[in-house]
C-alpha positions as CSV (number, residue, x, y, z in Angstrom):
1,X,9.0,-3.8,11.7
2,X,9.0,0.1,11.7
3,X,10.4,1.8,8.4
4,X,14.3,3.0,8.3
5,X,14.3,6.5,10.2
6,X,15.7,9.2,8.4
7,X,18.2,11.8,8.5
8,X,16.3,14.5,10.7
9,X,13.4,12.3,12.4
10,X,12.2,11.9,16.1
11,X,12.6,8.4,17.2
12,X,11.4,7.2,20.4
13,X,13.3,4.0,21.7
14,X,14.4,1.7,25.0
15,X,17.6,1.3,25.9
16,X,19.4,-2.2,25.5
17,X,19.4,-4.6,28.1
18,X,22.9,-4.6,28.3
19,X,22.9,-1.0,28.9
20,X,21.6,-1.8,32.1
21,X,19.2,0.3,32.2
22,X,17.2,1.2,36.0
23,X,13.7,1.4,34.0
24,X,13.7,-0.7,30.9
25,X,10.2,0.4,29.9
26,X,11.2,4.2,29.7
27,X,11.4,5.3,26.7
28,X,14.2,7.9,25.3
29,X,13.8,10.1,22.4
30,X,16.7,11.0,20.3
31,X,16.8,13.2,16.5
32,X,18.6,10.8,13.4
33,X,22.2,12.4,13.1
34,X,23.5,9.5,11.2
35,X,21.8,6.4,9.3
36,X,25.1,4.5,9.3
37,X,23.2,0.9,8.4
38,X,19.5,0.0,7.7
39,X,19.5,-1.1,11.3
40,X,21.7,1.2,13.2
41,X,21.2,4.8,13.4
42,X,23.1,7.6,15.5
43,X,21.1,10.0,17.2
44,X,21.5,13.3,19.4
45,X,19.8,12.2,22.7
46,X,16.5,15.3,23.3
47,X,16.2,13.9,27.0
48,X,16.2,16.5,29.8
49,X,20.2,16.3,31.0
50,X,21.3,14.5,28.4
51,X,20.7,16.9,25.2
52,X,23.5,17.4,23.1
53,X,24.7,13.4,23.9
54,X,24.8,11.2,20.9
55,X,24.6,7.8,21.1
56,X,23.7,4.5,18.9
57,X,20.3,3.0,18.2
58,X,19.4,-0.5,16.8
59,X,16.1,-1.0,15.0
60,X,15.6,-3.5,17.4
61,X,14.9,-0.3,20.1
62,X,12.7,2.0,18.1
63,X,9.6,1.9,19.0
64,X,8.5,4.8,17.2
65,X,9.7,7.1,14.1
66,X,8.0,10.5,14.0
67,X,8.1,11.2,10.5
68,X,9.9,15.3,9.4
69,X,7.2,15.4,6.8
């Protein structure tokens, strides 16, 4: 189990299955906004295209905390 991201920190994650998504294995990277549970988080999406988005992240997805520190 990865430790609770923080307010601030890189976290590289998949996308859901039910998002649907066309390449499961790719893996987004988004910046903690929000910890809003010990298992969700909200984060501002650093993708290419997508920067500025802002969307909801189980534990589940992350793969990978990059740690401010």
């Amino acid at each position: 189990m990865h430790n609770q991201p923080q307010l601030g920190e890189v976290i590289t994650y998949h996308l859901l299955p039910a998002q649907r998504p066309t390449n499961p294995n790719k893996e987004w990277h988004g910046r903690v906004q929000v910890v809003c549970t010990p298992d969700v988080v909200l984060v501002e999406l650093l993708e290419s295209g997508y920067e500025g988005l802002r969307e909801f992240v189980r534990a589940s997805q992350i793969v990978y905390v990059r740690s401010c520190k």
